[in-house]
Steps between C-alpha positions, in 0.01 A plus 500: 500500500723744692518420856400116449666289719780253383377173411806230504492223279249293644176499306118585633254219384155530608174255462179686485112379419168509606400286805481128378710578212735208660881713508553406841533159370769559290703745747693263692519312203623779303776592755632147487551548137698820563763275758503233303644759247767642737276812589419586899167575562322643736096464523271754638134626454274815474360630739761367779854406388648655851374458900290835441383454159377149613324691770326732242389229297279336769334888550476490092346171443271497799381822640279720378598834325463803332653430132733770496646331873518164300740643211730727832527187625631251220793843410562544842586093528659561167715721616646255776517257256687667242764653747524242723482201280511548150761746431768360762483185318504577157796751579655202655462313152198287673188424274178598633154314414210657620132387534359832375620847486359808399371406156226309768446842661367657132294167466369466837442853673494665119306289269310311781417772771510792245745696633656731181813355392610841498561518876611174546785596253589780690573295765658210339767787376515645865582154676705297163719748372529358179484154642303250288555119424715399241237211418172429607283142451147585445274193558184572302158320545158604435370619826258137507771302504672691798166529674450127475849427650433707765215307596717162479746671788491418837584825652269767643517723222607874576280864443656479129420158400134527619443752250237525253631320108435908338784601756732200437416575065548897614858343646562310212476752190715725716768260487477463172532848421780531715671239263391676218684794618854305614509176202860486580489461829165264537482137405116431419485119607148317463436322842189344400669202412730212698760569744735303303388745142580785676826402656588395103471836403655669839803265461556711135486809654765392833704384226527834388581674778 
């Protein structure tokens, strides 16, 4: 679109799922892959990715808000991310890999809190510019399997991941629509099964890159 910033030729992969769908196994894994291939990399995540977005994701994941806060604040530490992070390295010819980016935002805060997608695509033109991932690795599972993973983990679980299984299935068929809507860009990749099936598959789709 006019006015879109340049993008080099370093390429914009993001990993995206509903909690317990397992990609942040594969993310370092996946980045390996992309050296091993000749290909820097840098990692990063959503919300966070730079010293104030890692600030906003504490308030995001852990305090209490009104909904409409909750979506300001995952653009607003999109925004940092983007121009601080993202862009500067891709122009540089760096790969990015992101946990998450803003397809999360229509799952999450649209199909899970309700807020119309409408809106939140009003700002994801506002703060992206045109900006969106040149591939992105969904890791589908049926919202049981994710909830019972969750259970397995160690860590206190955050505001999102103690939420009811109708908000994580709300989450989930908005992803899914939102890969409906970009099949080039989305890789559908069933999660449900072993680390070392899914990395099978995930090594096809680095090969292609």
């Amino acid at each position: 679109m006019s006015g879109a910033p340049s993008i080099g030729r370093g390429k914009f992969l993001t990993l995206e799922g509903i909690d317990g769908a397992g990609k942040s196994t594969h993310l370092e894994w996946i980045a390996e892959r992309l050296r091993a291939a000749g290909r820097p990399v840098v990692v990063t995540r959503e919300p966070g990715g730079t010293p104030l977005g890692e600030r906003l994701r504490e308030i995001v994941l852990n305090e209490p808000m009104d909904l409409d806060t909750e979506a300001l604040l995952v653009f607003a530490a999109r925004q940092e991310h983007i121009r601080r992070l993202i862009l500067p390295n891709l122009e540089r010819g760096i790969w990015v890999l992101s946990d998450r980016f803003t397809d999360a935002t229509f799952a999450y805060q649209g199909g899970g809190r309700g807020i119309p997608f409408e809106r939140l695509a009003i700002l994801e033109d506002w703060v992206q510019r045109g900006l969106q991932p040149d591939l992105t690795l969904f890791f589908d599972v049926p919202v049981a399997v994710g909830q019972a993973r969750l259970r397995q983990a160690t860590v206190e679980p955050d505001r999102f991941e103690r939420e009811s299984e109708g908000f994580f299935e709300r989450v989930r068929a908005a992803y899914l629509r939102r890969a409906a809507q970009a099949p080039v860009r989305f890789r559908v990749i069933d999660a449900s099964r072993t680390v070392a099936e899914v990395r099978k598959e995930l090594e096809v789709f680095i090969s292609s890159l």
